[in-house]
C-alpha positions in Angstrom: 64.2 87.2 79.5 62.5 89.4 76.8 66.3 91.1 76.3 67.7 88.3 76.0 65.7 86.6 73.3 65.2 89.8 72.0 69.0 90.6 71.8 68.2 93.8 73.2 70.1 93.8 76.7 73.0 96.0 75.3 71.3 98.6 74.4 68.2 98.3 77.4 70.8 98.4 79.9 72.8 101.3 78.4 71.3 104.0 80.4 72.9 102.2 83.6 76.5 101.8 82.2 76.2 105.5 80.7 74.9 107.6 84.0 78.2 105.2 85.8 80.7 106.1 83.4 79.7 110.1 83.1 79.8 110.3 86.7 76.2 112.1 87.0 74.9 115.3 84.9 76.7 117.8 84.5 75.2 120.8 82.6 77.7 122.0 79.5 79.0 125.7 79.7 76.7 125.9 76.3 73.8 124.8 77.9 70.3 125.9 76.8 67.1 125.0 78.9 65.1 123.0 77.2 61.4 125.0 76.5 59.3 122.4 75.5 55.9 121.9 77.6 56.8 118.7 80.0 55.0 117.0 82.7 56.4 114.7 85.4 54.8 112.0 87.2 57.3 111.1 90.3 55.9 107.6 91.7 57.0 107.3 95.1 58.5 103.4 94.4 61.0 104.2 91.1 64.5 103.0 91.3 66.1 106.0 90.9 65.2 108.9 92.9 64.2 112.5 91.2 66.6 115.1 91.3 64.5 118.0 93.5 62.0 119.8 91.1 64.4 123.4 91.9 67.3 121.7 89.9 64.9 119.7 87.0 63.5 123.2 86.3 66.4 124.4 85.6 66.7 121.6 82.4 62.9 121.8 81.6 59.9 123.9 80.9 57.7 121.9 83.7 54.0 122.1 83.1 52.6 120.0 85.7 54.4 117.9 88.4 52.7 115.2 89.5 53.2 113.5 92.8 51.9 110.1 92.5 50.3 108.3 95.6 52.0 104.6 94.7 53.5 103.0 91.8 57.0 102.6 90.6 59.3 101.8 87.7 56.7 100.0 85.8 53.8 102.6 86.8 52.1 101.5 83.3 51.6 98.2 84.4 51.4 99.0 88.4 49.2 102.5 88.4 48.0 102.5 84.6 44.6 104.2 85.6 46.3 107.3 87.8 49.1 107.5 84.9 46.8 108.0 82.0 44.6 110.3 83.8 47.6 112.8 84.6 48.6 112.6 80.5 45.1 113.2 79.5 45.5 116.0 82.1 48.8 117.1 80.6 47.5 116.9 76.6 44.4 118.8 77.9 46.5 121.6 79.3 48.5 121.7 76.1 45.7 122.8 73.9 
């Protein structure tokens, strides 16, 4: 309901219509991993499932991959205390 008040659906929803149309990821023949420090937290209830952690290395400097024991696609609201508690982990690692 929020989108729709909001006039927001469009562009909420784009991420659904764009992965569809593309056809998946493909990586470009210019492609450069990304090397900025990044953490993961896979919660075992998302929509979409994780590519295995061999290929998301491959895109991403991984720093810590996190495992979660429950939660899903709105882990904030679901799992808020064992989601901040593996960013404080992450920011503490950074320093």
């Amino acid at each position: 309901m929020v989108y729709l008040v909001t006039k927001t659906f469009n562009t909420a929803s784009w991420i659904y219509y764009g992965r569809r149309e593309e056809g998946g990821r493909f990586f470009p023949k210019d492609f450069h991993r990304i090397e900025i420090p990044t953490a993961v937290a896979i919660f075992p209830a998302e929509m979409s499932e994780w590519a295995p952690r061999s290929y998301v290395d491959r895109i991403f400097n991984i720093k810590q991959w996190t495992e979660m024991p429950s939660g899903g696609h709105f882990a904030a609201m679901e799992q808020p205390e064992i989601l901040v508690n593996d960013i404080v982990k992450f920011a503490k690692m950074l320093r």
